[in-house]
N, C-alpha and C positions, 0 to 999 in steps of 0.2 A: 579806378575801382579800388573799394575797400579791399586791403590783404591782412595777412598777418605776418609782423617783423620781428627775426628770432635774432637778438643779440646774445653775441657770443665771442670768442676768442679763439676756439680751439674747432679748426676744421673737420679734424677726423671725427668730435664727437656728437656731431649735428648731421652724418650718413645717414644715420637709421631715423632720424627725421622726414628728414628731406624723399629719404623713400615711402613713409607716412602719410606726407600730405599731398605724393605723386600718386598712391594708391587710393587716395581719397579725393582728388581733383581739388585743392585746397588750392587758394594762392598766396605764396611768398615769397618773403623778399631776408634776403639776410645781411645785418649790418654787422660788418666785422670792428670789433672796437678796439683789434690791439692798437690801431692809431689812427690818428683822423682830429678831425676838428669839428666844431658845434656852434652854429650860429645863433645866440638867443635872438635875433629879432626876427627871424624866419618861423613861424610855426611847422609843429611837424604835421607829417599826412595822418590819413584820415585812416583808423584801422587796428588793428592789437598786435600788441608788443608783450612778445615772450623773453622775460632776462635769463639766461641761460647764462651768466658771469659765474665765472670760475673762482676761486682763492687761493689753487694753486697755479694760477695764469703764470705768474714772474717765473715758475719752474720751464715755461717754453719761452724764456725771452719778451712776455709782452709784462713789463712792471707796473705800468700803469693803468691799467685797462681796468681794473676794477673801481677806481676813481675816477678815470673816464665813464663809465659805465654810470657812475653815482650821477654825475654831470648831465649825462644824456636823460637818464628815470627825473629827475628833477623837474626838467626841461617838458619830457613829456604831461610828468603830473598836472606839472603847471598848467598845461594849456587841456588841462582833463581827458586826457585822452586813454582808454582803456591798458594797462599794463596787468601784466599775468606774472607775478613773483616784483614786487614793490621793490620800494628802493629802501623799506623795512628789513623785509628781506636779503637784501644786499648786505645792509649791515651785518645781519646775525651772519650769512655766510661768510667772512670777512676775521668774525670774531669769534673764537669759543668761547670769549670772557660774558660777552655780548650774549651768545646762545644759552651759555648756563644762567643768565641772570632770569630769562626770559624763562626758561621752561621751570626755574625754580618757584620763580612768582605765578607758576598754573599748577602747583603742585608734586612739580614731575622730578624724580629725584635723581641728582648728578652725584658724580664722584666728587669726593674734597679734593681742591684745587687753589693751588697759591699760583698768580700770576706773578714775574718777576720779571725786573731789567737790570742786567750788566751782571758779569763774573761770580760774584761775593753775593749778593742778594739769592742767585740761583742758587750755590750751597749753603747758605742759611736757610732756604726754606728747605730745602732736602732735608737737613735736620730735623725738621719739626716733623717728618712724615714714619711712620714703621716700616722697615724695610719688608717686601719690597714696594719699592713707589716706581712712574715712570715719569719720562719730560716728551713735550709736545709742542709743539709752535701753536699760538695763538692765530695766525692766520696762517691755513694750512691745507687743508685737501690731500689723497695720497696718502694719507698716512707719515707725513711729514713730521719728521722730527722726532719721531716716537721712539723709545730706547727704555728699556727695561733694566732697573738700577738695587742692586742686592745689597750695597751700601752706602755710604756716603764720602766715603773714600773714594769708590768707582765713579760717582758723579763728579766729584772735584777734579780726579785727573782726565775726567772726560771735557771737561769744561777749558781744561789749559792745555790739550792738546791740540793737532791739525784739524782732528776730526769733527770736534764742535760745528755741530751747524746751526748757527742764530735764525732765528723767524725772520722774517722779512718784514714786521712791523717791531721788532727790536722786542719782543713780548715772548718767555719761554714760560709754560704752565708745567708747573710738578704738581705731580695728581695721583691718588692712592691707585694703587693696583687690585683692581677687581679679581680675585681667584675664580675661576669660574669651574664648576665638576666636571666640564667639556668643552675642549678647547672650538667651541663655535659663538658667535655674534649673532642677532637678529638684526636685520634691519627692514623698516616698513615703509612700504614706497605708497605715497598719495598723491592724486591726480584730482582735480577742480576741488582738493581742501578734505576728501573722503579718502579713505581707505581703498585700495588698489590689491595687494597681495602681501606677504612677508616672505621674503627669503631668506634663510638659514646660510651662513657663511663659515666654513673652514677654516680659524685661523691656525690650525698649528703648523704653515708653514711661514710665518710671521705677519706682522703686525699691518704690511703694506697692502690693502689689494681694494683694486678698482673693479666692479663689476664691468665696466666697459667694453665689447670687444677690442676697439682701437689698443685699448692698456697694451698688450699682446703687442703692438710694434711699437706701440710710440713709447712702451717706459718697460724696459727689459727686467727690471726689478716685481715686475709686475705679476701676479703668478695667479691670474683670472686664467686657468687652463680651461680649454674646452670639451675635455672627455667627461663621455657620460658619468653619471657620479662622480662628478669632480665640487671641488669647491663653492658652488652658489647651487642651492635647491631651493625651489617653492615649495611650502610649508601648505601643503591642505586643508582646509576649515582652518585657518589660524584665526583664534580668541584670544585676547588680552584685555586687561583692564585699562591697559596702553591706551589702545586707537582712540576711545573719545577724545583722553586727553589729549591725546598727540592733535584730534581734528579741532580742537577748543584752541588748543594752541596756535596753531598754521593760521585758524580764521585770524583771530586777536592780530598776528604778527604781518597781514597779508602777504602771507605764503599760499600758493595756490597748489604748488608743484613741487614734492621733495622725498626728500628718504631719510628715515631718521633712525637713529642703530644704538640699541641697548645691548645691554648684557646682563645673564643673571650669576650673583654669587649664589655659592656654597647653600644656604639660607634659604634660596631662591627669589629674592630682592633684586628686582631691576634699578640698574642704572643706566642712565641716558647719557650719552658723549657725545654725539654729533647728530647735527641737519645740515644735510646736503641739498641746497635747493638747487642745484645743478646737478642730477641725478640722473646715473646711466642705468642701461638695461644690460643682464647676460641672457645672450639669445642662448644657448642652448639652454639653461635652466628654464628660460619662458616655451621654449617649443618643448620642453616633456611636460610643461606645463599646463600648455596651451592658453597662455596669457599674457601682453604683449604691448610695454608699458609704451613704448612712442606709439602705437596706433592710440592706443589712451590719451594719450599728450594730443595728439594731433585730431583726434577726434572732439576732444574737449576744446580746445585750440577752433576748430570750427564751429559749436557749437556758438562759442562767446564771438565769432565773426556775423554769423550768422545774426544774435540777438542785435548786434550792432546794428547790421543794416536796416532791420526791421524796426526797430527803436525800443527793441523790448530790453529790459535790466539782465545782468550778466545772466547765463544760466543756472537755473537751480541746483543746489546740491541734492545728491540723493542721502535715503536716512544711512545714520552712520552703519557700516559694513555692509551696503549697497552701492558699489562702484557705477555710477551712472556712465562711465565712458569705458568702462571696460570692453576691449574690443577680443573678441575669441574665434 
């Protein structure tokens, strides 16, 4: 029997799936890729494959898993087989070098950003920036690596001390620091390549936060709290000149499934920093919301099972800021 196969890495954040597709009678199967092996002369089964690969995998001990991952989406392409977040996809989540080339070339505008390797290159480009700048890891998730720099002094001794933490693909990005009039973030979550909802984020308790429930055990740094009016709300009738782009964009890049998070300056000028195509949900923001992004996932997720079997072409999109899989 046709299913759908949701690779992934990280167990806790594939729960509120798995309760998704038990409440929808959905069938699947899940391939976990922190390790394993791949036979190319075996074809895979017959059925749709959700990439749920992470970028900040290495942070739980699986290093390789998102090259594994690349290995496995290949594999599948190859033999045509339906995949929900490409191995397109994969890359941009992998890269922020990678993501900003991609959304600069749709018109969508990112912060200035010097990518650098080794000691010395990182504070010479700090130089070129006006204080204050920040530094980020190039492959990253979590909020990895981010650190807030008032001068160039502060970066150098931060660079030659214990505390330095290098990117895991040896790639640290210095990037202007967006001032923003209110210390919150958007980020717009889409589901089959449409618009889903926007949630408004609280950063003024820093830089790090996973919408995840799991965050909460599995990364203590984490400060996804769950009381009411806390940190994640759903934005009501949210309008931007964003979502087309953002949907032109995910189409172009075969992104199916993501969230993608600006911020506005002073100005009120959007800039774009991150797509996350491995995108968690905060249940308590979605239940005063009453909007509920893996039922979406896993409803869309059926649909494109469904067209399978029947032999009809992936599911339609609905027109943009019409969520066809919104589940309420």
């Amino acid at each position: 029997m046709n299913r759908i196969y949701v690779i992934h890495e990280n167990d806790a954040w594939v729960a509120p799936l798995r309760a998704a597709f038990d409440e929808l009678g959905l069938p699947f199967e899940e391939w976990f890729l922190g390790a394993g092996s791949l036979d190319l002369v075996e074809p895979p089964p017959a059925g749709v494959f959700y990439n749920r690969m992470s970028a900040s995998s290495h942070t739980r001990g699986h290093r390789y898993a998102p090259e594994h991952t690349a290995a496995v989406l290949a594999w599948l392409e190859r033999h045509g087989r339906r995949v929900v977040n490409s191995s397109r996809a994969l890359q941009l989540e992998v890269s922020k070098v990678a993501q900003y080339a991609a959304l600069e070339a749709h018109g969508i505008r990112t912060p200035r950003t010097v990518a650098a390797v080794g000691r010395d290159a990182i504070v010479e480009a700090g130089r070129g920036f006006a204080p204050p700048f920040i530094t980020k890891h190039n492959r990253a998730g979590k909020g990895l690596g981010v650190r807030l720099f008032h001068d160039v002094a502060a970066l150098e001794s931060y660079v030659d001390s214990t505390e330095f933490e290098p990117s895991v693909d040896g790639i640290t990005l210095i990037q202007e620091y967006i001032e923003a009039p209110e210390p919150y973030i958007t980020r717009a979550e889409f589901v089959g390549g449409r618009f889903l909802y926007a949630v408004r984020v609280d950063t003024s308790q820093g830089f790090e936060l996973c919408p995840a429930d799991a965050c909460r055990v599995d990364d203590a740094y984490c400060p996804a709290d769950g009381s009411p009016g806390g940190l994640f709300r759903i934005v009501e009738g949210f309008r931007h000149e964003l979502v087309a782009r953002y949907e032109r964009f995910l189409a172009a890049n075969g992104i199916h499934i993501a969230g993608v998070e600006f911020i506005l300056d002073r100005r009120g000028a959007a800039y774009t920093y991150d797509v996350n195509t491995n995108t968690n949900y905060n249940s308590e923001a979605e239940a005063a919301a009453g909007l509920y992004g893996m039922r979406s996932v896993a409803a869309y997720l059926g649909a494109e099972l469904e067209g399978l079997e029947s032999g009809r072409p992936a599911a339609a999109a609905a027109p943009a800021g019409q969520p066809r899989y919104a589940e309420q």
